[in-house]
C-alpha positions in Angstrom: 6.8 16.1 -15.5 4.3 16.0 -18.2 0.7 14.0 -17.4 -2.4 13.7 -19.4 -5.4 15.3 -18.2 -7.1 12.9 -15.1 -10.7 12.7 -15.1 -12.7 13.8 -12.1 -15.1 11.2 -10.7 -17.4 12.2 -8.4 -17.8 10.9 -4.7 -21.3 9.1 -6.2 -19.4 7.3 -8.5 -17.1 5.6 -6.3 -20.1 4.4 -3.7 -21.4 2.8 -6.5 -19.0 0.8 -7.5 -17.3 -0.1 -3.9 -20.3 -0.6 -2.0 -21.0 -4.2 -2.7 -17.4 -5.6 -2.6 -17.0 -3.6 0.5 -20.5 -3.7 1.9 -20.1 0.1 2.3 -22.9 1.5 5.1 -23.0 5.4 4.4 -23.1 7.4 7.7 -24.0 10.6 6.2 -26.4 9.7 4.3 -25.9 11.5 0.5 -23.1 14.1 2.7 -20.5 14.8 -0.3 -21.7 12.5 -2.8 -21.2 15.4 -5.1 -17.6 15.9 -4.5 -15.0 14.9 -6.9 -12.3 13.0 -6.3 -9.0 14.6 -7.9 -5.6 14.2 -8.1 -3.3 16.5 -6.0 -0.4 18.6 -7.1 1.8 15.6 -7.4 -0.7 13.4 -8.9 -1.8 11.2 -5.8 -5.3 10.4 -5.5 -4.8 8.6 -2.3 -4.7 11.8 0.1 -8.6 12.1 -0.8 -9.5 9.1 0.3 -8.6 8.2 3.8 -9.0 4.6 5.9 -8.8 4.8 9.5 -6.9 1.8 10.5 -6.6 0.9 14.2 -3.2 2.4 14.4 -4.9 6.4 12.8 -7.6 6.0 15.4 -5.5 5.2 18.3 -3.2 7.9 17.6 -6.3 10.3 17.4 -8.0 9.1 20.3 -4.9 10.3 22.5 -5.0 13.5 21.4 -6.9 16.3 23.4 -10.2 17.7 22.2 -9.2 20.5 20.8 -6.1 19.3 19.0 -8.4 16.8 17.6 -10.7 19.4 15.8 -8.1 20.9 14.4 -6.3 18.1 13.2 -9.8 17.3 11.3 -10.5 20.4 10.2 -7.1 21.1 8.5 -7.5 16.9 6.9 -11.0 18.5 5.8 -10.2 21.9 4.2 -7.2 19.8 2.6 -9.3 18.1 0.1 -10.0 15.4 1.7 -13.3 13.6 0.1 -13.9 10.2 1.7 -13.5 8.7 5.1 -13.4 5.0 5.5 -13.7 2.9 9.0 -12.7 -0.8 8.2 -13.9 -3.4 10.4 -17.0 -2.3 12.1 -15.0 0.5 13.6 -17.2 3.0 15.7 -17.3 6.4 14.6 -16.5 9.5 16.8 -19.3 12.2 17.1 -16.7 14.2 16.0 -15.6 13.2 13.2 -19.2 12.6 12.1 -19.7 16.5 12.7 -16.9 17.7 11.0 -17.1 15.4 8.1 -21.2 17.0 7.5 -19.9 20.4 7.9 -17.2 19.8 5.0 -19.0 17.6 3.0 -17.0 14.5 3.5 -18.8 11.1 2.8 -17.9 9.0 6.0 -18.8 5.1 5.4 -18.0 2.3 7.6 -17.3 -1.4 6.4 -16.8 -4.7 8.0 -13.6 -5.5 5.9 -10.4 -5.3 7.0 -8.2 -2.0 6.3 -5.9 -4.1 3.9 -8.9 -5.1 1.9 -10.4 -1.9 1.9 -6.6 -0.3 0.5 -6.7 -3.2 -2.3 -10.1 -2.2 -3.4 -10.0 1.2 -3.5 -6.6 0.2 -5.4 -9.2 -1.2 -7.8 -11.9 0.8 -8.1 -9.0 4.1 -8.6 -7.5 2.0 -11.4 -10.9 1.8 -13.7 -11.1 5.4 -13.1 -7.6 6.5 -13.9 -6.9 3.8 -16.2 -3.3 4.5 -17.0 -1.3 5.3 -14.3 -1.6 6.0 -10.0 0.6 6.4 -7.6 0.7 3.9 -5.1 2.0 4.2 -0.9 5.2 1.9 -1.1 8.7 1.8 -2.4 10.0 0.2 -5.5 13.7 -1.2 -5.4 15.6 -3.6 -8.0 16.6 -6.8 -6.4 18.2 -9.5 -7.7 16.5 -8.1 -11.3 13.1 -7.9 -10.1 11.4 -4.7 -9.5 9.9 -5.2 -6.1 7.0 -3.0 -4.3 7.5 -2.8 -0.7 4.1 -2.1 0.8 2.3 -2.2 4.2 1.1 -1.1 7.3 2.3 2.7 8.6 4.5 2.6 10.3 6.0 -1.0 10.2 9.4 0.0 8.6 8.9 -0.2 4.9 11.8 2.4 4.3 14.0 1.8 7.1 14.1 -1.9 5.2 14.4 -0.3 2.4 17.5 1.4 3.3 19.3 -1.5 4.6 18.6 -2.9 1.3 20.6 -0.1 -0.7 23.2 -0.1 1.9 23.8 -3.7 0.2 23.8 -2.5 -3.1 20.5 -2.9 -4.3 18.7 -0.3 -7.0 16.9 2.4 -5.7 14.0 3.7 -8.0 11.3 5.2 -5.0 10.1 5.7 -1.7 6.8 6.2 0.5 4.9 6.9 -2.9 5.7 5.7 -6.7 4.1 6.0 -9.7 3.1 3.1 -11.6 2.5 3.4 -15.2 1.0 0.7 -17.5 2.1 0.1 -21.0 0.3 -1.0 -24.0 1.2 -4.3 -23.6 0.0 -4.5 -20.1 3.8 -4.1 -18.3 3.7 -2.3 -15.4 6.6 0.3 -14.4 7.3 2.1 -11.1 8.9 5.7 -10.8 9.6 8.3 -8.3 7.2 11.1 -8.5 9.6 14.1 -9.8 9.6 15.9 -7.0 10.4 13.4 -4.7 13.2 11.6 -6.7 16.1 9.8 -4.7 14.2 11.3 -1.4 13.8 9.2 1.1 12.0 9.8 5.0 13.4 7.9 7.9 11.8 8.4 11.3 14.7 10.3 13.4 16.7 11.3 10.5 14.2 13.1 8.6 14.6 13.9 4.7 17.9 11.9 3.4 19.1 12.1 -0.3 20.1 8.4 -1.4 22.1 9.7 -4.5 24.3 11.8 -2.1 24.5 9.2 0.5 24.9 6.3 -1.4 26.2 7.1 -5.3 24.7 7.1 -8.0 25.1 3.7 -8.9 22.7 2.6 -6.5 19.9 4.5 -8.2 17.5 3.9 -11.1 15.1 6.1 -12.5 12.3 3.8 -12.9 11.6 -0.2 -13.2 9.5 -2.9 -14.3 7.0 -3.8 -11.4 7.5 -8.0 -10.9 6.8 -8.3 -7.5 4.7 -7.0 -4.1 6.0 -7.5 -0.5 3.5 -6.8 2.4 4.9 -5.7 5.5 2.2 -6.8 7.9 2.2 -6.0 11.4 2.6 -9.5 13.6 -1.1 -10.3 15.3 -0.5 -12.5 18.2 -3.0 -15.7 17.9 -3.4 -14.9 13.9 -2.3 -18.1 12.2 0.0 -17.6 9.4 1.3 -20.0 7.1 4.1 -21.9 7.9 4.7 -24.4 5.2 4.3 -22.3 2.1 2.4 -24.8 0.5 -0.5 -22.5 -0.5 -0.4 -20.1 -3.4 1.1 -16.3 -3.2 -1.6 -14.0 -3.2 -2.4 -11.2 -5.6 -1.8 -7.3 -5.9 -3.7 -5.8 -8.6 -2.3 -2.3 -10.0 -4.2 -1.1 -13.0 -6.2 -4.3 -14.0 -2.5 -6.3 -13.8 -2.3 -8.7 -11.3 1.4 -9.3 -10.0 2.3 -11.8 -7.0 2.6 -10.7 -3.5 4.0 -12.4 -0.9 3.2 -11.1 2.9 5.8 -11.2 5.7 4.6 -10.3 9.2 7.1 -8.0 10.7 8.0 -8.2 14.8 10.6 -7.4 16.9 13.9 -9.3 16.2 12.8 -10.2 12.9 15.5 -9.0 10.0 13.1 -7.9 7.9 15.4 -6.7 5.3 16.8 -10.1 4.6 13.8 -11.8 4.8 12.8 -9.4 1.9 15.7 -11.1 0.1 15.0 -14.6 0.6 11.3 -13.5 -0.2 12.5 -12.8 -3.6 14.9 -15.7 -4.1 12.0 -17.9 -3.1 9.9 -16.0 -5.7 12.6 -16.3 -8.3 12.8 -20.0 -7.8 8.8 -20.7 -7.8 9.1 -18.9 -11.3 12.0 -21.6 -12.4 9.3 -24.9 -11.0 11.2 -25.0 -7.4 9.1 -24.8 -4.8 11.1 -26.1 -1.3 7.7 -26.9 0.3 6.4 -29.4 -2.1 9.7 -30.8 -1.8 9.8 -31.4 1.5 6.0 -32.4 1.8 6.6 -35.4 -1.1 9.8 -36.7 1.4 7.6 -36.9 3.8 5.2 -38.9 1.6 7.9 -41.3 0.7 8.7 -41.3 4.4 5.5 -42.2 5.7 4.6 -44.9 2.6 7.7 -46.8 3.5 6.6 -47.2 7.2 
């Protein structure tokens, strides 16, 4: 696949411009601020910059000592040029220690990982202005070309798969690469060498084309729609009604809607992805079912 030269920007660089929206506290001091932050062999710029959500760190923390060193050391000597703790996480000596021996830039932040992935989203967008490839899946449903994104883990591709059993488009899994145009569309494609690849947990590597058809899969698509896959917090109040706004997911300056579906046992998360997009399709046509059934309860209560 043919790609334009991607500018390097250095470690420096990125402080400056995410330190304020993420009120980034540098633990190393100036450690690595020389670095530069490139693009691997397939183009992602994401495997240099890691955030330790709370589901990395307690997967690390289970690990004996030395399997822990090693595990850093080979994340290190990979590339990797930034480490991120969201929420006030506390760091491990050791990781503090490995990170100054390689030259990693460790900073901690009192945002959330999610915010932390939507900025850094940001912030890689100014500095590789025309494409990036972003951790999610992009399938065609019902005409839309819809991002499936979220927490590791969760079941973005297991959801996924259900959704081509049921004959929706397939375009890309785990990572896709969104291009803008000139007229400010975005469209999603598989990386080439990952093309109708996808990983499931317990099955490994699968081939969608040879499983499924071809008919079920599309080389690339227009990018209309984001669908979080958030892991369910008990005591986190979600909303119920609908009545506020969808939020935003910005991908190269373009903001598309996203709409965020906490995902728990027993929950079919597969259809809900479906209604998710019916509901969006609607919204876009002037129906919205909540404001419906908030002004009959209006009438309802006037006429008391």
């Amino acid at each position: 696949m043919s790609r334009s030269k991607i500018p390097a920007p250095r470690v420096k660089n990125f402080y400056l411009r995410a330190k304020q929206a993420l009120l980034l506290e540098a633990l190393l001091g100036t450690v690595g601020f020389a670095k530069k932050i490139k693009a691997d062999a397939s183009g992602k710029v994401f495997s240099n910059l890691q955030v330790w959500g709370w589901k990395e760190e307690q997967e690390f923390s289970q690990l004996p000592a030395e399997k822990r060193r090693i595990r850093l050391e080979k994340r290190f000597a990979a590339g990797v040029t930034i480490c991120i703790f969201p929420e006030g996480r506390d760091v491990p000596p050791e990781v503090l220690a490995l990170a100054r021996r390689h030259r990693v830039a460790v900073f901690r932040t009192p945002r959330s990982k999610k915010v932390c992935d939507a900025e850094l989203r940001r912030i890689l967008s100014e500095f590789f202005p025309k494409q990036i490839l972003i951790s999610g899946g992009l399938l065609q449903i019902f005409g839309l070309g819809v991002l499936i994104i979220g927490d590791s883990g969760v079941g973005k591709s297991e959801s996924a798969l259900e959704l081509i059993s049921r004959g929706y488009k397939f375009i890309s899994d785990d990572v896709t690469l969104i291009k803008k145009t000139a007229q400010g569309t975005l469209f999603g494609s598989a990386p080439e060498v990952s093309q109708n690849f996808m990983e499931i947990r317990g099955l490994s590597i699968i081939n969608i084309e040879q499983i499924f058809g071809k008919d079920v899969i599309s080389r690339k698509s227009e990018v209309n729609l984001a669908i979080y896959l958030e892991r369910w917090e008990p005591g986190k109040e979600y909303d119920r009604l609908g009545l506020d706004a969808p939020e935003n997911f910005e991908i190269l300056g373009i903001a598309i809607p996203q709409i965020t579906i906490p995902v728990a046992p027993g929950r079919n998360i597969s259809t809900l992805i479906e209604v998710a997009c019916k509901v969006h399709i609607l919204r876009k046509k002037g129906y919205h079912a909540a404001r419906e059934i908030s002004r009959r309860l209006d009438r309802a209560l006037s006429s008391q």
